[in-house]
C-alpha distance (Angstrom), angle and dihedral (degrees) to the residues before:
residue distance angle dihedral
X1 . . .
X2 3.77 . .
X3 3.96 128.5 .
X4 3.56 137.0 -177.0
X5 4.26 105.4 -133.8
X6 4.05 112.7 -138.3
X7 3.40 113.5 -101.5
X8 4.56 96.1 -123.5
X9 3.72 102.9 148.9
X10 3.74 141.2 19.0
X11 3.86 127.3 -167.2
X12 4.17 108.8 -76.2
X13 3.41 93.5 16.3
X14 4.05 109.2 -166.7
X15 3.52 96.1 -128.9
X16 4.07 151.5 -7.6
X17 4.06 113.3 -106.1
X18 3.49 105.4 -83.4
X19 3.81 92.3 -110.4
X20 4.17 90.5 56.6
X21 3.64 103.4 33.4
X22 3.93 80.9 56.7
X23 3.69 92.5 51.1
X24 3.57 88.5 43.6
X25 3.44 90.0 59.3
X26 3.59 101.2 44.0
X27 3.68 92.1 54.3
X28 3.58 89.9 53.9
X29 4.06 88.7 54.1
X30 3.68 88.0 45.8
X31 3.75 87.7 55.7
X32 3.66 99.4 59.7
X33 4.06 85.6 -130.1
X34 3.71 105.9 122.7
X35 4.08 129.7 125.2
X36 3.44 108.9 -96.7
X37 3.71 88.7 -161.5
X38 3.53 91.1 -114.8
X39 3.79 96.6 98.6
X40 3.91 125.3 93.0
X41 4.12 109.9 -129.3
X42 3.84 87.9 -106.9
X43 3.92 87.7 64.8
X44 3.52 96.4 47.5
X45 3.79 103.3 47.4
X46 3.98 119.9 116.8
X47 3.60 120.8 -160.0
X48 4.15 113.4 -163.9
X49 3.76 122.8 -172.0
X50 3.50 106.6 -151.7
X51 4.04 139.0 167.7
X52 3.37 120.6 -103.6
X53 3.50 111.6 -106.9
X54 4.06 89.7 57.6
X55 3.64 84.2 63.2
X56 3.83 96.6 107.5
X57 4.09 100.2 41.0
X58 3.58 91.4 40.1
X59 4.25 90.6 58.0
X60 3.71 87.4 46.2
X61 3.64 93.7 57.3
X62 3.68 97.2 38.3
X63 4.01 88.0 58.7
X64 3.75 82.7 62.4
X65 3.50 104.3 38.9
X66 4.08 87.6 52.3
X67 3.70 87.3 55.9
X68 3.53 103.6 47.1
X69 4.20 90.6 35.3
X70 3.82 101.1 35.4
X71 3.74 78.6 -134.9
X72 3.67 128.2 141.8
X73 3.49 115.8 -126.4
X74 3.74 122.9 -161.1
X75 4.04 121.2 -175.9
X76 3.77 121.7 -152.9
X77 4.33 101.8 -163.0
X78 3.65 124.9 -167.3
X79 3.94 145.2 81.7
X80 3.54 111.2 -1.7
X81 3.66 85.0 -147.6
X82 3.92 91.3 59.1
X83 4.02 93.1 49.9
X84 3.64 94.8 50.3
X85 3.36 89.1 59.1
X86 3.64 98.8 37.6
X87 3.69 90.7 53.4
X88 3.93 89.0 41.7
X89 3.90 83.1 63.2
X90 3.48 101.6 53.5
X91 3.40 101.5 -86.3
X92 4.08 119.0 175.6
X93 4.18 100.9 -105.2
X94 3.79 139.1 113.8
X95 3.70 98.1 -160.5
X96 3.92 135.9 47.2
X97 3.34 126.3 -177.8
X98 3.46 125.6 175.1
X99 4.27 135.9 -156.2
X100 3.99 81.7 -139.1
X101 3.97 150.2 27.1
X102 4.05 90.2 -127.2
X103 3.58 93.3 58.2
X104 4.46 94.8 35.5
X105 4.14 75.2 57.6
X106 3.53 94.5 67.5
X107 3.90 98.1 56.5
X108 4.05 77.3 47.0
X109 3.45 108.2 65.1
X110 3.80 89.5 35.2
X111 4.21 79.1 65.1
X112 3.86 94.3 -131.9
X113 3.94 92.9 123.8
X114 3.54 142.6 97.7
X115 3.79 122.5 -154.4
X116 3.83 110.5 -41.8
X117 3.92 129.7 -135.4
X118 3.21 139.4 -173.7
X119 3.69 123.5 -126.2
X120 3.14 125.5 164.4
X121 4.33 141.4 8.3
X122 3.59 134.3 -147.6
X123 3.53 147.6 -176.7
X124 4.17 134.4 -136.9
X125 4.13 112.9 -122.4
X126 3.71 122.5 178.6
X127 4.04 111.5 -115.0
X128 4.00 125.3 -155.6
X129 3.85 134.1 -170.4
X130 3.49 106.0 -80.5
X131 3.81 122.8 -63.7
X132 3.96 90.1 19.5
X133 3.96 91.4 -95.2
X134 4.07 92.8 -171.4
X135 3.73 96.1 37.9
X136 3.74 101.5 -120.8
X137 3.64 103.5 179.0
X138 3.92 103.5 157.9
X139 3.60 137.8 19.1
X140 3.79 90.3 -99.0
X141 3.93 83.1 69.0
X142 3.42 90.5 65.3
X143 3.90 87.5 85.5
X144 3.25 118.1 103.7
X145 3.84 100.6 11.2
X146 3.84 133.4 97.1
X147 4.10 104.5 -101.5
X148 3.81 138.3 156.3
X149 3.80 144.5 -143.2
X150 3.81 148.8 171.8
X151 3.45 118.7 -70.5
X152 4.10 111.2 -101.8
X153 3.67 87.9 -107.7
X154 3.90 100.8 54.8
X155 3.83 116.6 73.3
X156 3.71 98.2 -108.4
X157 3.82 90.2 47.3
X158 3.90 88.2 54.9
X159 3.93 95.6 41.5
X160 3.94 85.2 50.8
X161 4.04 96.1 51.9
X162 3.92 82.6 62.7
X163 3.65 91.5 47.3
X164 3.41 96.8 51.0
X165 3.97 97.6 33.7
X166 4.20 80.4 53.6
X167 3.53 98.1 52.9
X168 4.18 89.8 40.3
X169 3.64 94.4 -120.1
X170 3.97 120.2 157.0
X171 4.17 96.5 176.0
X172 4.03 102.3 142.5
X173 3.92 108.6 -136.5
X174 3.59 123.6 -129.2
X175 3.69 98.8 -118.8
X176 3.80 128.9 -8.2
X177 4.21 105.0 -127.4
X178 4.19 122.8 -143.3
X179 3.44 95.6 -122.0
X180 4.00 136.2 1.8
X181 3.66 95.7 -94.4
X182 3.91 93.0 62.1
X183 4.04 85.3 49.6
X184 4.30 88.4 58.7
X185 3.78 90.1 40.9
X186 3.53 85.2 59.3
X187 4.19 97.2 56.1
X188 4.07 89.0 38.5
X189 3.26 100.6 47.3
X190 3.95 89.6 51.7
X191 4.00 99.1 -119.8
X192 3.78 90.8 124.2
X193 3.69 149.4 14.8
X194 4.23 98.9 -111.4
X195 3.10 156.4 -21.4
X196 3.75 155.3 -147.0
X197 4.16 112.6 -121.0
X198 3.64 141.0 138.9
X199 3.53 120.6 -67.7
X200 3.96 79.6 -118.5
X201 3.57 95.5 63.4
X202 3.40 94.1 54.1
X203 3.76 94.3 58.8
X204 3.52 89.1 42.8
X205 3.72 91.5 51.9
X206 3.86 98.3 48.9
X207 3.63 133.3 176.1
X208 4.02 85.7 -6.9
X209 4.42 81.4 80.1
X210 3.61 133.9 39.8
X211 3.78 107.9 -141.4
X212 3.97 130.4 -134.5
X213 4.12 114.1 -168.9
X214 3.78 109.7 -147.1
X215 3.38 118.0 -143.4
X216 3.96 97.7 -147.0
X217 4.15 83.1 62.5
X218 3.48 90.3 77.6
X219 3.90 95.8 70.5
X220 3.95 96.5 48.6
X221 4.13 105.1 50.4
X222 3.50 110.4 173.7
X223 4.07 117.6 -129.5
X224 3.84 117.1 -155.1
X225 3.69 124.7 -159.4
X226 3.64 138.3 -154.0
X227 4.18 130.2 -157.1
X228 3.61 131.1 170.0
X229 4.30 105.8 -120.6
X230 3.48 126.0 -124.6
X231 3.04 101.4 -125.9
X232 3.83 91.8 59.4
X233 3.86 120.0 148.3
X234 3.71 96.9 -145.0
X235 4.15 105.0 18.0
X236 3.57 98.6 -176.7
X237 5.06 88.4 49.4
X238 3.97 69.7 46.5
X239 3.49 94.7 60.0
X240 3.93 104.1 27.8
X241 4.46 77.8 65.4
X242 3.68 89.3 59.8
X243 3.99 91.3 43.0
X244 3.41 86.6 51.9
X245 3.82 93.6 51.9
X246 3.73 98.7 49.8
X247 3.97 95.5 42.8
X248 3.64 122.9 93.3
X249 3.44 91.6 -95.2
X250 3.76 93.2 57.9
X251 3.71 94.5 42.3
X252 3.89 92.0 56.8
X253 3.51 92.6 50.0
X254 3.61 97.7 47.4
X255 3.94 88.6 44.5
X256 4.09 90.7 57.1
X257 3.51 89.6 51.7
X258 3.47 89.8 61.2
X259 3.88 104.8 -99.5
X260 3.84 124.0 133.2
X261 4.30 109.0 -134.2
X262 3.39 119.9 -159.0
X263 4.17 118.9 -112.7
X264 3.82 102.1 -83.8
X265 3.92 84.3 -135.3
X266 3.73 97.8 63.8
């Protein structure tokens, strides 16, 4: 079965919907957080490591959160796998949030986190150029074509070996990508036939991608985490960003990018 994801968000996005970037901002006032203008820009500057595919709801809420902070916010995207460590090592960041528990575990052990939560869930889809031009309508299609995923030791390359090992598919890829952004670059850019990303992506991606749900998916959700770092600068802008994400603010945005959140009252 083939869909076509809405397009809702694109990198940089100038603003929230009304309705959230209000809510945004009342949670922040709620929080007792804001600049009071006192601060130079070197003390109010938040740097988040995050995984790749929450590259797109994570720059919409940072627009917000700079307004209603005065804070700079400064992303560092990639493998989950790769941040855990980096933070694990000392790395300057006040934020980590991960695209899975495995890799969250890593800046764990290594003691550099604060309490964790989980935020958010997502799935893996295949995507296509647009209008599905070979017809790839399973996994089992992937034979023969030119496709891409994760490498084994990113989270969306481990998620996809239990795909694929579910739906008892062998198909080699044609390269194996660092993180799940270079996987969708791939399929938009026109170097291959498909690929295997986050639902997220897809949405994020839009009409540039025809999109193929695969039933196996549905058994290996994906849970991403997010901790405030010991080594924060500021621990309490640290901690207003994860407020922020877990809020109803946060969960709508992460929702309309295509992200399941869990029930606040579990």
């Amino acid at each position: 079965m083939t869909f076509q994801p809405q397009v809702r968000h694109t990198l940089r996005m100038t603003s929230l919907r009304s309705a959230s970037l209000g809510a945004v901002a009342l949670a922040l006032a709620l929080a007792g957080c804001g600049d009071d203008g006192t601060g130079s820009a070197d003390e109010q500057q938040l740097t988040v490591l995050a995984a790749a595919s929450l590259t797109d709801v994570f720059t919409e809420l940072g627009t917000a959160f700079e307004a209603d902070e005065g804070a700079d916010v400064r992303f560092s995207f990639g493998s989950s796998t790769d941040l855990a460590q980096q933070a694990a090592d000392g790395a300057p960041g006040d934020v980590l949030a991960t695209a899975d528990t495995t890799s969250m575990g890593i800046a764990e052990d290594a003691g550099v986190t604060g309490g964790v939560d989980a935020f958010a869930t997502n799935v893996l889809v295949l995507v296509t150029a647009p209008g599905n031009p070979l017809g790839i309508e399973s996994l089992a299609d992937l034979e023969g074509t030119s496709w891409v995923r994760c490498a084994d030791e990113a989270p969306c390359g481990r998620v996809a070996l239990e795909v694929l090992d579910a739906a008892g598919v062998t198909a080699e890829p044609a390269s194996l990508e660092d993180d799940v952004r270079a996987t969708l670059d791939k399929v938009t850019s026109g170097e291959v036939d498909a690929g295997l990303v986050y639902a997220t992506d897809a949405v994020a991606a839009g009409d540039s991608v025809t999109t193929v749900e695969i039933p196996e998916a549905a058994d290996v959700v994906t849970t991403y985490d997010v901790t405030t770092l010991e080594q924060a600068g500021d621990p309490d802008l640290a901690r207003a960003w994860v407020d922020l994400l877990l809020s109803d603010a946060g969960r709508t945005a992460l929702e309309d990018a295509g992200f399941t959140v869990p029930d606040p009252a579990a």
